[in-house]
C-alpha positions in Angstrom: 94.1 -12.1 71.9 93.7 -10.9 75.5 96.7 -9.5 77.7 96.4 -11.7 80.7 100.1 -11.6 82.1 99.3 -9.2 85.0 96.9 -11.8 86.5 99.5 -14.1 86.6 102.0 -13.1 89.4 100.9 -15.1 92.3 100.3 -18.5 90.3 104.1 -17.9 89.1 104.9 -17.6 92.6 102.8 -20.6 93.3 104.7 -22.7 90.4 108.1 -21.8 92.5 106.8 -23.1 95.9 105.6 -26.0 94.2 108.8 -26.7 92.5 110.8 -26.3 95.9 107.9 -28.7 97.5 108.2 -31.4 95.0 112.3 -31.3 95.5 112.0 -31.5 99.2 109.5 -34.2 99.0 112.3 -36.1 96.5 114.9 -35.0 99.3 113.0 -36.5 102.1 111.9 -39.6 99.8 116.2 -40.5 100.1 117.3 -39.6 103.2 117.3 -42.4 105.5 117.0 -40.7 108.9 113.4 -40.8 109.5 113.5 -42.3 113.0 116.3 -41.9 114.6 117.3 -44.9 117.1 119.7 -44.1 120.5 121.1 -47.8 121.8 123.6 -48.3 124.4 125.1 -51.4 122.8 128.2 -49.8 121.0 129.6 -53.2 120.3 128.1 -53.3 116.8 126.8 -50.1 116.1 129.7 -48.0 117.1 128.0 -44.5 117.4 125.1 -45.4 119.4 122.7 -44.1 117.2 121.1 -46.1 114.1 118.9 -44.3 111.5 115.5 -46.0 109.8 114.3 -44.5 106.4 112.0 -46.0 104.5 114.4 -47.4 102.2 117.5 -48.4 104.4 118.0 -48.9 107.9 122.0 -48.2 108.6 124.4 -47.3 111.4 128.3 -46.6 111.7 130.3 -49.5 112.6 133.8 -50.4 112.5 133.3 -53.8 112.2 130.1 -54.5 109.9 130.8 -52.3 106.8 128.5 -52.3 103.6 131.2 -52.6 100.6 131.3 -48.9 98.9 131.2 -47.6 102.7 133.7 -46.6 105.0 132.2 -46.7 108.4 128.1 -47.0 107.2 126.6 -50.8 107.4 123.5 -50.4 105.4 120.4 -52.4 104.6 117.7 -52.4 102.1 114.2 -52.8 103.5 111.6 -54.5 101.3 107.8 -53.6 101.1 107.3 -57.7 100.5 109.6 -58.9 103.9 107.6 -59.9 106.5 109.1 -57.8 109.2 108.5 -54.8 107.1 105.8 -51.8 109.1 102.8 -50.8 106.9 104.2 -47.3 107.5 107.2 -48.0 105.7 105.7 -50.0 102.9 103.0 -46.9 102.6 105.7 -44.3 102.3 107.2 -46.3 99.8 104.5 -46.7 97.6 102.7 -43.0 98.3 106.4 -40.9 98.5 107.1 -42.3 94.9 103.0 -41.7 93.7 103.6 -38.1 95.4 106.6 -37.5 93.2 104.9 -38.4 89.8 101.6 -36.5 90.6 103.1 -33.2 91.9 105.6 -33.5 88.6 102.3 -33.3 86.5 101.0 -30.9 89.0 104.1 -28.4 88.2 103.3 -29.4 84.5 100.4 -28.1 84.5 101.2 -24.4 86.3 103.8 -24.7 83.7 101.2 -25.1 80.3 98.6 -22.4 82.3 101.5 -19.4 82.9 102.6 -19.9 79.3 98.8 -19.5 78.1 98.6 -16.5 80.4 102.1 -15.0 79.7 102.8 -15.2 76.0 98.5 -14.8 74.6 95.2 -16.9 75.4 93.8 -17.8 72.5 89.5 -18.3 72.2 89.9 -21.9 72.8 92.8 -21.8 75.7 91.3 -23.4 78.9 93.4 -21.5 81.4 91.1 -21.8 84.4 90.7 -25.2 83.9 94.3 -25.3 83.2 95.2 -23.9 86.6 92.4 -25.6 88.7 93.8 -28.7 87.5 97.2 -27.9 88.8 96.1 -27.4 91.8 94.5 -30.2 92.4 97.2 -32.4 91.5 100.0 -30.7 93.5 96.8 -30.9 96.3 96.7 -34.7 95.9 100.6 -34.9 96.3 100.6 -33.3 99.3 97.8 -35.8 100.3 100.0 -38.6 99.3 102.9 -37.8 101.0 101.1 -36.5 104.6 99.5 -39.9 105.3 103.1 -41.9 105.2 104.7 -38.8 106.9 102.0 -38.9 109.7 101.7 -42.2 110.2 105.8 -43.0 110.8 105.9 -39.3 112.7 102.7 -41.6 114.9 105.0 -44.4 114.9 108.1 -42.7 116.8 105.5 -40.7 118.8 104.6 -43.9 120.4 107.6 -46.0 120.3 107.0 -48.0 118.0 110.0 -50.7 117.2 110.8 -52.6 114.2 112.1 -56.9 114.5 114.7 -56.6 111.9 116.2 -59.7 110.8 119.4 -60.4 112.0 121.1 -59.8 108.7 120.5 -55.6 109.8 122.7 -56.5 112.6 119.7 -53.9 114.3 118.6 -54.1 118.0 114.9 -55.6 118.4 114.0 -52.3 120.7 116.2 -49.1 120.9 116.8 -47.5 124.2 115.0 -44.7 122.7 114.4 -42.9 119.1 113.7 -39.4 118.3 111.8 -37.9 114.8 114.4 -37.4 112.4 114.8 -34.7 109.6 113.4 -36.7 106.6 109.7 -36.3 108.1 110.4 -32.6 109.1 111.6 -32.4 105.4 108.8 -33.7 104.1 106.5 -32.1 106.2 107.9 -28.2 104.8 107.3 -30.2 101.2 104.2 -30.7 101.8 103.0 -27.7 103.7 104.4 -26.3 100.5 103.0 -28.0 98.0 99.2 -27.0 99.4 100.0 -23.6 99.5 101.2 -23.5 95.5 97.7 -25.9 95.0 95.1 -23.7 96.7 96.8 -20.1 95.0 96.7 -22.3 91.8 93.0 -23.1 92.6 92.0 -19.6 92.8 93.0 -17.9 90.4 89.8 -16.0 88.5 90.0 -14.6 84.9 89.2 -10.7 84.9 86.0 -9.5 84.2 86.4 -7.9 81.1 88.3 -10.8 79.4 85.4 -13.4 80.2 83.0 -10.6 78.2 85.5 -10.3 75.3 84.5 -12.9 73.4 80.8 -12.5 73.5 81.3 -8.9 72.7 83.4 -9.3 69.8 80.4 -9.8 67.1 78.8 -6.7 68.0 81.7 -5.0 67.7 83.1 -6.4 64.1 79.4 -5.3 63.3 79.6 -2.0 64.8 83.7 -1.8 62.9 82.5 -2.7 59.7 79.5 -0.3 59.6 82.2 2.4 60.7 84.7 1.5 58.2 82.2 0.9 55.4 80.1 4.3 56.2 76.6 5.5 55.5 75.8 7.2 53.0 74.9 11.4 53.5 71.2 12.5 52.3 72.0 16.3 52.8 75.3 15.6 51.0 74.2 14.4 47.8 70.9 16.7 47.4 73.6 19.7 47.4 75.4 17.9 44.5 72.7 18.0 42.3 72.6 21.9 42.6 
């Protein structure tokens, strides 16, 4: 068995970045102000300002509330409506494929530290184990920068959504502004490439890649050693 546990330390770090990543990218996945719309019409929408996730659009109002809110009107936005932006439809189908593939990609920085902190065995594939961690915490962040970028794109050039009247939405807001479920998102994923590229580096030492095609020399060399030779001069002096 080969101590391994001081080549470790920066993969463990990487396993904590990629832990806070993946919880950020959940955190951004809920929160429903990823663009944030300014109207003047404060007839409805009392506030003046109306936020669009990718989930929900919703707004305070005093006089449209959704039932379990006190002030919030809320609405659910489907990938199958009509009036539904492929932005929104691709961050709710790659957010949620993010989530599941960084969870394995955590997984698997979890199965490599415990090969390299508690023994490697002949057979443990701890390279392989690592290198595979990072390339699934790599695709995560993949997943979750194209719907990020694309709706970031979308506010950039003022892009507007025709919500059915049921939203009780403007067609066009006076304005809207990036809210802070992209930036949230964005520090997820920036995270989660960092924990996949110190995951993909990570190199066995030299000597431990040798051990195990210098171990039958050894036991040769050991059991010689521990069986001895015998001693010519040794046993012409006992016949004296």
């Amino acid at each position: 068995m080969t101590y391994l546990a001081h080549t470790g330390h920066a993969q463990l770090g990487a396993l904590g970045l990629g832990c806070v990543g993946w919880t950020l990218t959940a955190v951004a996945l809920g929160l429903i102000q990823w663009r944030v719309w300014l109207v003047s019409d404060s007839e409805v929408i009392t506030s003046g300002v109306a936020w669009v996730g990718i989930w929900r659009a919703c707004f305070n109002s005093h006089t449209h509330v959704t039932p379990g809110f006190r002030v919030m009107h809320c609405r659910y936005i489907s990938p199958t409506e009509a009036f539904t932006p492929p932005e929104v439809v691709a961050g709710q189908v790659l957010m949620l494929l993010s989530l599941l593939v960084g969870l394995s990609g955590n997984a698997g920085g979890v199965y490599a530290l415990r090969n390299v902190y508690f023994g490697m065995e002949k057979s443990s594939p701890i390279r392989s184990a690592f290198f595979t961690a990072g390339a699934l915490c790599l695709s995560a962040a993949v997943m979750s920068i194209i719907p990020l970028l694309w709706n970031l794109s979308s506010v950039v050039t003022n892009q507007t959504i025709k919500f059915p009247p049921e939203f009780k939405m403007p067609q066009a807001p006076d304005s809207q502004h990036v809210g802070c479920g992209i930036g949230v998102g964005m520090v997820g994923t920036v995270l989660m490439v960092v924990s996949g590229i110190i995951f993909c580096t990570y190199r066995l030492p030299v000597r431990s890649r040798q051990l195990d095609s210098s171990l039958p020399a050894q036991s040769v060399a050991d059991s010689r050693g521990a069986g001895g030779e015998d001693n010519p001069a040794f046993e012409s002096n006992e016949h004296l």
